[in-house]
ROGU-706299 format. One record per residue (C-alpha): x, y, z; residue in one letter. Coordinates in steps of 0.02 Angstrom, whole numbers, padded with zeros to 5 digits, always signed. Last residue first. Layout:
% ROGU-706299
XYZa;...
END
This chain:
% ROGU-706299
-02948+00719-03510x;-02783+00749-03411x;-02880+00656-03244x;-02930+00518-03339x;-02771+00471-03426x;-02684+00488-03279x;-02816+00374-03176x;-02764+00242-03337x;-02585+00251-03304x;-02577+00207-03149x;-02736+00063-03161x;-02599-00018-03290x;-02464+00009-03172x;-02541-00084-03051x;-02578-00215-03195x;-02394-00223-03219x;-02344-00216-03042x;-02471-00366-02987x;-02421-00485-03160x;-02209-00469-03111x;-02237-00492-02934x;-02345-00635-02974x;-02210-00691-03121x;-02069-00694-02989x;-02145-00799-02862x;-02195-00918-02960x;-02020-00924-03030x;-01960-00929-02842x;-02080-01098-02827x;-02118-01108-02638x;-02258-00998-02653x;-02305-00915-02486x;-02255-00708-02496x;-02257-00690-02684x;-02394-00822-02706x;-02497-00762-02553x;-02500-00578-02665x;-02575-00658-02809x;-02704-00730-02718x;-02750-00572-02639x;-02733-00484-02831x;-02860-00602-02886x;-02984-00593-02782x;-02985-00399-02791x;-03002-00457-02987x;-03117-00581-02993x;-03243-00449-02876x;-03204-00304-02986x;-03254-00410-03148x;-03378-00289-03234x;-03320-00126-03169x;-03153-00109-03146x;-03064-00240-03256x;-03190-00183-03387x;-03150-00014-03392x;-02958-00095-03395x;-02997-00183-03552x;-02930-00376-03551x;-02775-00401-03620x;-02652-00355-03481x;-02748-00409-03306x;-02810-00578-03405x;-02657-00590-03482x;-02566-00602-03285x;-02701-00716-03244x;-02639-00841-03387x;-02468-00804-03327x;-02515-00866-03136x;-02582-01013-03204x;-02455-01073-03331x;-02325-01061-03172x;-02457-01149-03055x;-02458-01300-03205x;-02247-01290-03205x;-02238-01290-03001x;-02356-01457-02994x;-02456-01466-02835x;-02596-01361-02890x;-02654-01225-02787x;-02693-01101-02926x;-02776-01252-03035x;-02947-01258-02985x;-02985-01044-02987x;-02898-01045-03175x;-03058-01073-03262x;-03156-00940-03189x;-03005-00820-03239x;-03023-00881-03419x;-03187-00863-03422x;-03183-00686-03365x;-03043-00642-03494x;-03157-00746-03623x;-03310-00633-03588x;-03194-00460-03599x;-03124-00528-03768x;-03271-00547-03838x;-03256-00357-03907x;-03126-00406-04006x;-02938-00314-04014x;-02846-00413-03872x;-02898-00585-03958x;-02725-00633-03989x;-02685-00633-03790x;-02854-00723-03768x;-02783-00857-03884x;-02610-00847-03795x;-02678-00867-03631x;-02785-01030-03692x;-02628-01094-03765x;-02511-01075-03613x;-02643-01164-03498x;-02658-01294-03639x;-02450-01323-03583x;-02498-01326-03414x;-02631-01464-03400x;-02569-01559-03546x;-02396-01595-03454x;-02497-01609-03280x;-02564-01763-03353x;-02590-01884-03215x;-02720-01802-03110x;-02813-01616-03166x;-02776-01662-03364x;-02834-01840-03356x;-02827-01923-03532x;-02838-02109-03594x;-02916-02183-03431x;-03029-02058-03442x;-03049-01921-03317x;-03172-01777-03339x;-03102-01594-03303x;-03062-01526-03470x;-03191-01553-03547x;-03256-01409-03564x;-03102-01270-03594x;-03015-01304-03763x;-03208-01289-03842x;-03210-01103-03776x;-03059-01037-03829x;-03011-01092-04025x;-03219-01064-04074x;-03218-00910-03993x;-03093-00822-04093x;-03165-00879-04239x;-03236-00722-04306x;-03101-00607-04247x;-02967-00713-04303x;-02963-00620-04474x;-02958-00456-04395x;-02975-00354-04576x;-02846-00222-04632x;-02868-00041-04620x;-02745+00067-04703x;-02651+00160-04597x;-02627+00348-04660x;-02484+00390-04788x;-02336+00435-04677x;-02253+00632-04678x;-02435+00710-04638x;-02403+00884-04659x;-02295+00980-04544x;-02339+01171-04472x;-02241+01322-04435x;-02083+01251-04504x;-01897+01279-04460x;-01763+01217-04584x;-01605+01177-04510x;-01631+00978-04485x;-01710+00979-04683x;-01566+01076-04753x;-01449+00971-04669x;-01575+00805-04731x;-01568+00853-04913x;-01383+00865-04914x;-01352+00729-04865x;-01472+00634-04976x;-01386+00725-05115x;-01223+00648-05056x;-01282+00479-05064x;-01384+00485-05236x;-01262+00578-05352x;-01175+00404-05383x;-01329+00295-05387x;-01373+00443-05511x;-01227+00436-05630x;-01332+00405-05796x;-01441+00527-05778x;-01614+00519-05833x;-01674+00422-05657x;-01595+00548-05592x;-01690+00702-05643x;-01822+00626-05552x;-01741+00609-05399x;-01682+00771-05400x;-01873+00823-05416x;-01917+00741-05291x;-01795+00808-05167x;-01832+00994-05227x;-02016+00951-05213x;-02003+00904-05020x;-02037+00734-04952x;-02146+00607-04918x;-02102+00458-04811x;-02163+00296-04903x;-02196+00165-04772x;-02266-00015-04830x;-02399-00091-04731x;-02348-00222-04584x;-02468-00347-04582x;-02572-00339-04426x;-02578-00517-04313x;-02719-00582-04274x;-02705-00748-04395x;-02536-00796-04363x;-02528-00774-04163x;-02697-00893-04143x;-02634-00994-04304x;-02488-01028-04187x;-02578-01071-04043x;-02693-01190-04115x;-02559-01285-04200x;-02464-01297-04033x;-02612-01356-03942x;-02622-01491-04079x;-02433-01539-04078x;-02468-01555-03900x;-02613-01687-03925x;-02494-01787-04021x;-02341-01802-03945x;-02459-01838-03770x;-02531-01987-03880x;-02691-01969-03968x;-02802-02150-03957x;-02933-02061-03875x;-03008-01882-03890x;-02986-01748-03783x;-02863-01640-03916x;-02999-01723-04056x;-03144-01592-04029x;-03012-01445-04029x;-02918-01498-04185x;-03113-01517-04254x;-03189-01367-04206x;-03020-01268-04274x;-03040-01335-04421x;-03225-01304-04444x;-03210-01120-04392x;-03061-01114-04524x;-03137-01157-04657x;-03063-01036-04791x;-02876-01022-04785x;-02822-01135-04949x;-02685-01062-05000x;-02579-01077-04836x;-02622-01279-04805x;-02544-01298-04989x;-02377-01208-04968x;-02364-01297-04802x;-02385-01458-04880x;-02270-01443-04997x;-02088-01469-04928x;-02169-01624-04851x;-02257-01694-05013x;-02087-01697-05101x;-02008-01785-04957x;-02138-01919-04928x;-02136-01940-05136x;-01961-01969-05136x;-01971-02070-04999x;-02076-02215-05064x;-02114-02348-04956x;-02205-02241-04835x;-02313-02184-04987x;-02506-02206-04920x;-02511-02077-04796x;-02414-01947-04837x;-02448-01967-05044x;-02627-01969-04970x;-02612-01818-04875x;-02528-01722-05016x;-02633-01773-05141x;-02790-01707-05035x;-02703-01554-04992x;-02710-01534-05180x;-02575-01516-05306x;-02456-01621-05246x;-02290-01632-05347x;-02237-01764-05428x;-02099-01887-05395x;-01942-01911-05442x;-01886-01729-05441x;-01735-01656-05567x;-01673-01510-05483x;-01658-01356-05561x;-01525-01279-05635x;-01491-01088-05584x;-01325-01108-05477x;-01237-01238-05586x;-01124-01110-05674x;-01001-01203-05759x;-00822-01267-05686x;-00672-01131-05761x;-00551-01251-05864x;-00355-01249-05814x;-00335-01411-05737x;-00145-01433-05728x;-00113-01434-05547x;-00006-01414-05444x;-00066-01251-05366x;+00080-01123-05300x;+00153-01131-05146x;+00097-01002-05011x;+00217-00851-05003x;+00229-00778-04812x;+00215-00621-04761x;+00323-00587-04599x;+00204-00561-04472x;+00283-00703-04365x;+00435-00607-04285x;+00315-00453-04244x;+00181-00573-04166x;+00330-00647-04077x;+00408-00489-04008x;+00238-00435-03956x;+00217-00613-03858x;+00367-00586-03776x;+00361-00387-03734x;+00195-00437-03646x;+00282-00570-03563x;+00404-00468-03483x;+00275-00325-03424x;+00177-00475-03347x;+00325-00521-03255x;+00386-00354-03211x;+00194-00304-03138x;+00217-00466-03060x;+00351-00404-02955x;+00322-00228-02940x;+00168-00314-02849x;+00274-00401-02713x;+00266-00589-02718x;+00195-00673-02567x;-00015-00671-02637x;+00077-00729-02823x;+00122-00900-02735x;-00053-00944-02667x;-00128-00871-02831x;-00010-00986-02931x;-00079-01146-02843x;+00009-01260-02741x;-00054-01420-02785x;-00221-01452-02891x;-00243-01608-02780x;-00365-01722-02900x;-00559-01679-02922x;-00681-01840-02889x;-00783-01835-03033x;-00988-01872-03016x;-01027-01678-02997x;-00985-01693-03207x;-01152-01773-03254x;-01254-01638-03152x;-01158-01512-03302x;-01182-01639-03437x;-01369-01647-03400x;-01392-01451-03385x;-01303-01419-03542x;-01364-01539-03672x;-01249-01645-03764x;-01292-01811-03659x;-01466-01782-03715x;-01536-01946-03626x;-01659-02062-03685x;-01651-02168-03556x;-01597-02348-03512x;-01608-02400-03324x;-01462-02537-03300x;-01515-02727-03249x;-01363-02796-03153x;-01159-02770-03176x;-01140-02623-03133x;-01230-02620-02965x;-01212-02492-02844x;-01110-02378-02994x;-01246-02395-03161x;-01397-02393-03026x;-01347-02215-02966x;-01297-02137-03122x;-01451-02193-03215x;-01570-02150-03076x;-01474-01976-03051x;-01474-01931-03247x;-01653-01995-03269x;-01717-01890-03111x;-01626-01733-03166x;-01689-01744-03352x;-01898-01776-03276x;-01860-01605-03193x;-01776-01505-03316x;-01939-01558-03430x;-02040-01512-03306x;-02214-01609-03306x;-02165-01730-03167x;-02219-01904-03205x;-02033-01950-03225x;-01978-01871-03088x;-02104-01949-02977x;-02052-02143-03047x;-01890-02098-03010x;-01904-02049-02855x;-02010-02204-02812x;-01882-02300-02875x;-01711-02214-02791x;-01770-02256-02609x;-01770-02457-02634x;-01604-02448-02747x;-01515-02364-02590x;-01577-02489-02451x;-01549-02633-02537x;-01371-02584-02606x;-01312-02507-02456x;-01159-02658-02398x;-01130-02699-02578x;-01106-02497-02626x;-01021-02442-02434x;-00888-02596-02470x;-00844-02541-02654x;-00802-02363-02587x;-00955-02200-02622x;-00859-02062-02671x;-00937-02017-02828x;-01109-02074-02749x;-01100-01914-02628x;-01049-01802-02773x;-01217-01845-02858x;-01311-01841-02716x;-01247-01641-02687x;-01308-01601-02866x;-01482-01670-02837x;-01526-01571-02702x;-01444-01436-02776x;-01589-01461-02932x;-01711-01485-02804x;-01651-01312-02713x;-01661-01221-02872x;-01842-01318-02912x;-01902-01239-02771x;-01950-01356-02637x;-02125-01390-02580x;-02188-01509-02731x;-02049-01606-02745x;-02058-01627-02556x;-02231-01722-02566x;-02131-01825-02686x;-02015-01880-02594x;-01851-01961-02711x;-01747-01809-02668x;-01782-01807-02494x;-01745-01990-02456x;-01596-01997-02584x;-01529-01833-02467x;-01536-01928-02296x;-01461-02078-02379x;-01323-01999-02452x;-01291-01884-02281x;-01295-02033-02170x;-01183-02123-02281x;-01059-02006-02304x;-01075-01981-02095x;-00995-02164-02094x;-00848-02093-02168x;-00804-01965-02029x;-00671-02090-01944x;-00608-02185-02096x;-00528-02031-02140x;-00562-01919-02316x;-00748-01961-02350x;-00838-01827-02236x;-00688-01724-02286x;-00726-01771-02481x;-00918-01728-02442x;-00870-01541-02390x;-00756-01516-02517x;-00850-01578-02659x;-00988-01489-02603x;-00923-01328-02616x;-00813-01345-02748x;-00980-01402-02869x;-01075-01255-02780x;-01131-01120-02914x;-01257-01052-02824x;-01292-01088-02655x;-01467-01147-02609x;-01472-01192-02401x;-01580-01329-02328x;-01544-01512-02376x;-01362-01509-02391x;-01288-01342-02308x;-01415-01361-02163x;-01395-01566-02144x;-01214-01618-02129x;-01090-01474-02136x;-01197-01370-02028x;-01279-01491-01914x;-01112-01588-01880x;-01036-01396-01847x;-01160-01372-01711x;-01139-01552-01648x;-00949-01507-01639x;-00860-01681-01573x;-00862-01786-01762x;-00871-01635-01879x;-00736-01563-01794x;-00628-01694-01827x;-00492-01563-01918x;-00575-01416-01980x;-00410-01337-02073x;-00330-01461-02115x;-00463-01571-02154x;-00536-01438-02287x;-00373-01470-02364x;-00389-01643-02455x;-00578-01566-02537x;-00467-01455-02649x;-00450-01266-02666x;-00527-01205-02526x;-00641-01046-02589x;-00798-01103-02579x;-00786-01219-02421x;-00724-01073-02324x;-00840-00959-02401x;-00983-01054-02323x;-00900-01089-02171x;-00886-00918-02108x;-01048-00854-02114x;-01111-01021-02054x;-01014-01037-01918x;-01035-00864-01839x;-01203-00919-01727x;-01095-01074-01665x;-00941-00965-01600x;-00806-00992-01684x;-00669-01095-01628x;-00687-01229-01774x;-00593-01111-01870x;-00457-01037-01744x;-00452-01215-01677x;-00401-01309-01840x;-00297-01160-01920x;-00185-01193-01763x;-00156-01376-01777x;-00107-01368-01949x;+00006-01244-01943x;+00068-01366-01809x;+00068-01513-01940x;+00193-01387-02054x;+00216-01389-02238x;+00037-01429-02334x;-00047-01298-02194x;+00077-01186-02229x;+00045-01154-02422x;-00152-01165-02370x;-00138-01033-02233x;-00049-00902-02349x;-00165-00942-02503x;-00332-00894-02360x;-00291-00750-02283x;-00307-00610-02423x;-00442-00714-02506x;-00525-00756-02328x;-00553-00585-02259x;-00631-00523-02431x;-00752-00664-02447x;-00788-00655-02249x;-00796-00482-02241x;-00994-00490-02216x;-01042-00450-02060x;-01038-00641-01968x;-00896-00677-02064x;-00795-00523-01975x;-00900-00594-01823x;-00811-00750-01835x;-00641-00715-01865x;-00638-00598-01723x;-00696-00727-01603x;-00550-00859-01685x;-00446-00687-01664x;-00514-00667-01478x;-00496-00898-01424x;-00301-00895-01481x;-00242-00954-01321x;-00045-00985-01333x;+00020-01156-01266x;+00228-01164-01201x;+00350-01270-01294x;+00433-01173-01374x;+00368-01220-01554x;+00205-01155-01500x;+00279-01008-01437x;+00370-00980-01627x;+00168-01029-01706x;+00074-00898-01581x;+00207-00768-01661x;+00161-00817-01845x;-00028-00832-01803x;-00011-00639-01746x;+00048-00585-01909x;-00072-00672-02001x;-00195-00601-01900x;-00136-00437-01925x;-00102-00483-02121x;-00311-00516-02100x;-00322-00315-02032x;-00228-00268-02186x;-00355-00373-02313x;-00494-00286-02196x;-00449-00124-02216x;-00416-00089-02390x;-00580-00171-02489x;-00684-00128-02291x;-00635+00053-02337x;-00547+00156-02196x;-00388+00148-02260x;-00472+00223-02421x;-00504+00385-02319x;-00689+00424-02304x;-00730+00609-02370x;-00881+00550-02465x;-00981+00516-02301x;-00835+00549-02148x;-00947+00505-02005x;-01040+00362-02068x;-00919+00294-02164x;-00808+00284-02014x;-00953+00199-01920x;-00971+00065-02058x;-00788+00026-02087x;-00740+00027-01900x;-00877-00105-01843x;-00797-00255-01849x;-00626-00166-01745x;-00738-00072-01624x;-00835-00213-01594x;-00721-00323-01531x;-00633-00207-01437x;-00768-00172-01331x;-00820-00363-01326x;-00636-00368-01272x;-00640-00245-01133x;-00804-00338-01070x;-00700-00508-01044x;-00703-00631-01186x;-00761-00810-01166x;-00664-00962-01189x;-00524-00939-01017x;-00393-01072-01017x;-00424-01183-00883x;-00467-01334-00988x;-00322-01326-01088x;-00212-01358-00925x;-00104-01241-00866x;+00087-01338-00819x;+00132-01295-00997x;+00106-01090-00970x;-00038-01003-01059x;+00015-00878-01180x;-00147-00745-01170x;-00185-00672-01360x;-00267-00494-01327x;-00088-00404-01331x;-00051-00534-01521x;-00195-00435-01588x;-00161-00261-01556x;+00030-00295-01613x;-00033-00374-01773x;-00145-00230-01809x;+00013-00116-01765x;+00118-00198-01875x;-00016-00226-02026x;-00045-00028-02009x;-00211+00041-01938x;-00100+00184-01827x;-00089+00320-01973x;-00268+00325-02026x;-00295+00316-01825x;-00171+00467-01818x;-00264+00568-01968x;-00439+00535-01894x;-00387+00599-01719x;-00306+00757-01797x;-00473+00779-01908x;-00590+00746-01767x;-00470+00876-01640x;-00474+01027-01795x;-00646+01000-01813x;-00792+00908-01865x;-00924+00924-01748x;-01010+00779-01634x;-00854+00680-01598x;-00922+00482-01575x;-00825+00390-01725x;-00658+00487-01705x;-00625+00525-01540x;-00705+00352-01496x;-00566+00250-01629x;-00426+00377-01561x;-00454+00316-01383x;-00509+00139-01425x;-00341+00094-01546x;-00223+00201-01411x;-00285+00089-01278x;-00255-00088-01363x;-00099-00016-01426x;-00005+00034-01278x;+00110+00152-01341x;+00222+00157-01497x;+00108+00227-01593x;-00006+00353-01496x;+00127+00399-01387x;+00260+00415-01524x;+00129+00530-01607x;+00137+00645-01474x;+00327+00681-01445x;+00415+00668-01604x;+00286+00720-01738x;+00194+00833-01632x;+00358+00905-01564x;+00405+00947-01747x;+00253+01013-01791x;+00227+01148-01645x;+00162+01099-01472x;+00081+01311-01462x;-00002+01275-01616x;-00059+01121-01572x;-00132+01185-01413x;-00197+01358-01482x;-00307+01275-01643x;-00355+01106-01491x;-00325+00962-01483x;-00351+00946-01260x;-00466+00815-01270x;-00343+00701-01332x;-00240+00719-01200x;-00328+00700-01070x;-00419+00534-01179x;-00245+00459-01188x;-00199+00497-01012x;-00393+00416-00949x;-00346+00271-01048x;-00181+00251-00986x;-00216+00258-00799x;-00257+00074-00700x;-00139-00055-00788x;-00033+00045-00902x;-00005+00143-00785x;+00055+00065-00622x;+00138-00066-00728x;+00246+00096-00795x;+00266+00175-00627x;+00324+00028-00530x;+00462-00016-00642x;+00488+00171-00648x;+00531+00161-00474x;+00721+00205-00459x;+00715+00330-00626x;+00717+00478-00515x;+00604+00628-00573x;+00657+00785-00570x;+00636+00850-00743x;+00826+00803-00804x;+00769+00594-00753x;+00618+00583-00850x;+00748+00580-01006x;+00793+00405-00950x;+00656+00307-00989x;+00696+00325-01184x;+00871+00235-01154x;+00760+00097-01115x;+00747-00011-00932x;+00560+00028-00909x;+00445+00044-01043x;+00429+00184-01145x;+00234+00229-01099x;+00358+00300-00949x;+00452+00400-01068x;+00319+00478-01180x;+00210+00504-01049x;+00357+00603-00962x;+00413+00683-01148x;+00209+00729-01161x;+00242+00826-00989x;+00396+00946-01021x;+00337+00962-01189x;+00168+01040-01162x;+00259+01130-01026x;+00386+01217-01113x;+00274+01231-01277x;+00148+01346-01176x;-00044+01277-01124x;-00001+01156-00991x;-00165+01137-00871x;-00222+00961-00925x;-00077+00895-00950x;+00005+00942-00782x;-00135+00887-00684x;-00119+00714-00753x;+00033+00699-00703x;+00023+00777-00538x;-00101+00652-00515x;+00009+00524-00551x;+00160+00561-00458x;+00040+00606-00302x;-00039+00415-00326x;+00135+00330-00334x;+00196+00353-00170x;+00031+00306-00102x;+00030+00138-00199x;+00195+00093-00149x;+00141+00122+00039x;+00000+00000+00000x;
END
């Protein structure tokens, strides 16, 4: 206690000093005694307290007595006294030499909080904010990061046990904590468009992860002392940079520095294990996500995680059932791979590969789930079984056979019935990949697969198991300066100019050997000499269709004229369409079949509505014309033509006139030639179509039909925008809809929602209103529980889409209104 008392006048005298110096004499007299005790004892620093009357016997005492109990409150005294008069009266070379010393070479957990506070809570923006931004600016250097990290890293002796090594932070640290996750945001907040780049997450965070480098480094050289290091605030740090959203940029700057040590040194090893599985359990998943991303290979990931899969049930949950059955990440082939290669990378964890393979077969082949997920989290669904049965071991295929084959058939058979054509790919793919490698040498599954097409090849590839890339160039370019690779890149730039130079030589090709001198003929206007005769009547052509399959000359001339035929003869078309729509319910059509006739029916929809385009003839002046006449006489006029029309239009862009004439002829009206049998393609489509046959059941078995004469109706109404029907079909057309809205297929509740979206666009908005205000409030609630309920994002995308298209619709109209 008597120490104590000695030292409490020393302090407070201190402190008193500070706070009433106001000339250079005593401004320096007391910021070279801070200076020299924040020194350390035992330095040649230490020493200058000595010529102001202070002994240097008990600066032991002094300095723990300070930086224990009394540095903040000297760091804020002195902070609070920036002032125009005090740093004038300190001068710029004391400030350089005597205060900034005590912000940088100081205690650098304090001198971090002080200048972070003065900076981020100052209410005006003054001469103290700026000097307090300027010295943090200065102090977040990878040194002094490093420093602040490796002070809140405890060493814990080799007689402490693990267990007694402290895993939560004290209140300091949660202040610290904060103040380094948070710095980006609250600097931003204060300095708007003046923020420094320093204070950017792009520039801070890769210099805060060299701190942790930094500070990994120094726990590695006590580690190789012998002695244990607790490394609990950086694995805390770690985790609520993830949990922010530095992760990405934290891990690229970290990341190719860990993985080049991690392949050397089994104690680099050891320490990326418990600063990643460390975390706490609400950071995990912000960190492990872009772990698993950005890991180059699958052999890694147990460096870095270790077995903590196996004694981590929050991690278990993560790897094993959230990021498989439950989260949608785009692109995720590395992401997957590397999680089920650990699972598969020590006999210890393998088991859990065939937890997670079954659990996902189960989901995948459910077909109540089919109908709840979104067909992005199927199709990852599907992607992370495929990598599971790459890595499946001859002894997990004979001893799961049974069980796996006995899940896969009922998937199959629900992917096959599905009416997505992505769908019914992904289930052929997975059935055929999964039976070919549990049993190879059984029955296989034959489909007709379209090995060329995108999305199959793609789920094809998840199969391969990728091999150990090695040490890759971005993990090698990360330690090379940037003059460095600016050289190299320099260097091969010259190279490959050089060589383009060196090989643009021209270069004589060898003359023809040959002694054929004769031109060939002109071919180009013979005609072809045809077989078979041509069809003059659709009735030829039908029977030379028909009746001619062993003659396929005649099939092929009848083909290329069948069209031509079908086009001349236009009249009927009430009875043809009565018929196509009469035999789409008929039996004895297969599904080829009755879509070819929904297809027909839409396309002569589009064909028949739609306006031919007239031919424009822009009138212009006299003098044009009468150039143009006078060179049709000439003989150079497609060479006095350009420049003449360039002319014209200068005189025409500088010419002002008080009134314009019409410069298009006016629109000549053409006849709606679907107008009369408009009906006759909408209505019949629409009565039948809930009876079940064993032939045809559009609201059970066919969900193909179901959607696709969905499409067709909303195209018909779509061509019959002009008629004055088309209010009645619109209404019809919503009527018909109501049984389908809630259907269990995503493609039929797709053609639903964009047949009520033509409904809100085609159909006359006086008629929206008034006539069908009751379908249409209905509507709109319905069309809002798909945006907010729908499991289906597409769904979800075309309500949204349909609700601000006809709001805008109702927009536009009240404008209308009010103007007129």
């Amino acid at each position: 206690m008597t120490g104590e008392i000695e030292i409490k006048p020393f302090i407070q005298e201190l402190k008193t000093g500070l706070q009433t110096s106001n000339t250079e004499a005593d401004i320096v007299k007391w910021l070279t005694v801070v200076k020299s005790l924040l020194a350390g004892p035992n330095t040649h620093v230490s020493h200058n307290i000595e010529k102001y009357g202070y002994s240097s016997r008990d600066m032991q005492r002094l300095y723990k007595n300070i930086t224990d109990f009394h540095i903040k409150q000297i760091y804020d005294l002195i902070l609070s006294k920036f002032s125009v008069e005090w740093i004038s009266a300190l001068g710029s070379e004391n400030f350089k030499s005597l205060l900034k010393p005590i912000f940088m070479e100081g205690n650098v957990k304090e001198s971090f909080i002080a200048l972070f506070q003065a900076s981020s809570e100052s209410d005006r923006r003054d001469l103290r904010f700026h000097k307090c931004v300027a010295l943090l600016e200065e102090f977040l250097t990878r040194l002094r990061l490093g420093k602040l990290l490796q002070s809140q890293s405890s060493c814990v002796s080799n007689q402490t046990s693990q267990t007694s090594c402290t895993l939560t932070l004290d209140p300091e640290q949660e202040v610290l904590m904060g103040f380094l996750t948070s710095l980006p945001d609250k600097m931003a907040n204060k300095l708007h468009h003046d923020v420094r780049n320093c204070f950017l997450p792009q520039s801070f965070i890769p210099v805060l992860a060299l701190g942790i480098l930094d500070t990994l480094d120094w726990a590695r050289q006590i580690l190789a002392q012998g002695r244990n290091v607790s490394l609990h605030f950086v694995s805390v740090l770690i985790g609520k940079l993830s949990l922010v959203g530095y992760a990405d940029i934290l891990l690229e700057t970290l990341l190719p520095h860990l993985c080049v040590r991690v392949r050397k040194d089994y104690m680099w090893c050891r320490i990326c294990e418990r600063i990643f599985s460390g975390v706490p359990a609400r950071c995990q998943e912000a960190l492990f996500v872009p772990l698993l991303r950005q890991i180059p290979w699958f052999g890694l990931v147990d460096k870095f995680l270790g077995d903590a899969v196996l004694h981590n049930t929050s991690v278990k949950m993560l790897l094993c059932t959230k990021l498989m059955l439950h989260r949608v990440i785009s692109k995720p082939k590395t992401l997957l791979h590397n999680i089920i290669g650990y699972l598969s990378a020590f006999h210890t964890r393998r088991h859990l590969l065939v937890e997670v393979l079954l659990d996902l077969l189960r989901v995948w082949g459910d077909a109540s789930s089919m109908r709840r997920i979104s067909a992005e989290q199927h199709l990852y669904i599907s992607r992370a079984l495929m990598v599971c049965i790459g890595y499946l071991n001859e002894t997990e295929k004979s001893a799961n056979k049974n069980e796996l084959l006995q899940l896969l058939m009922p998937g199959v058979q629900a992917h096959l019935e599905s009416s997505d054509p992505a769908m019914r790919n992904v289930g052929m793919v997975v059935a055929k990949t999964l039976t070919q490698t549990v049993e190879p040498s059984g029955p296989k599954l034959e489909f007709e697969l379209d090995v060329k097409n995108q999305d199959v090849s793609d789920l094809l590839s998840y199969t391969d198991i990728p091999e150990d890339p090695g040490i890759l160039e971005a993990e090698e370019s990360v330690m090379r300066s940037e003059n460095e690779s600016e050289a190299v890149e320099q260097g091969l730039a010259s190279i490959s100019i050089e060589k383009a130079n060196s090989s643009g030589s021209p270069i004589n090709e060898p003359e023809l050997d040959s002694d054929d001198d004769l031109e060939p003929y002109d071919m180009s206007n013979d005609r072809k000499v045809e077989k078979a005769k041509k069809p003059k009547f659709i009735r030829d052509c039908m029977e030379g269709l028909i009746c001619s399959s062993e003659d396929p000359d005649r099939t092929e001339v009848c083909l290329s004229e069948a069209e031509a035929l079908i086009r001349k003869g236009t009249d009927g078309l009430d009875e043809v369409s009565e018929y196509l729509t009469r035999e789409f319910y008929e039996r004895n059509y297969s599904i080829r079949q009755r879509l070819d006739i929904l297809e027909t029916l839409a396309s002569a929809a589009q064909e028949l509505s739609c306006v031919k385009k007239q031919s424009v003839h822009v009138h212009t002046s006299n003098n044009e014309l009468a150039s143009g006449t006078s060179g049709f006489t000439s003989s150079s006029s497609s060479e006095m033509l350009p420049w003449q029309e360039v002319i014209q239009r200068r005189i025409e862009s500088n010419t002002r006139r008080f009134a314009h004439g019409r410069t298009q002829p006016e629109p000549v009206p053409t006849l709606n030639r679907f107008a009369p049998v408009a009906g006759d393609f909408f209505y019949p489509l629409m009565y039948r179509v809930d009876q079940s046959d064993p032939c045809l059941d559009l609201m059970g078995r066919d969900n193909l039909l179901l959607f696709r004469l969905l499409y067709t109706l909303a195209i018909v109404l779509n061509s019959s925008k002009n008629i004055p029907a088309c209010s009645k079909m619109g209404q019809a057309l919503l009527e018909f809809t109501w049984p389908v809205r809630l259907h269990h297929d995503n493609c039929v509740r797709q053609a639903a929602v964009v047949a009520t979206m033509t409904v809100l666009l085609v159909v006359p908005i006086h008629a929206l209103i008034s006539d069908l205000s009751v379908e249409v409030t209905e509507t709109r609630t319905w069309l809002g529980d798909v945006v907010e309920q729908d499991p289906d994002t597409e769904c979800q995308k075309l309500a949204a889409q349909a609700l601000f298209l006809f709001q805008d619709r109702i927009k536009k109209e009240s404008e209308s209104a009010t103007a007129s």
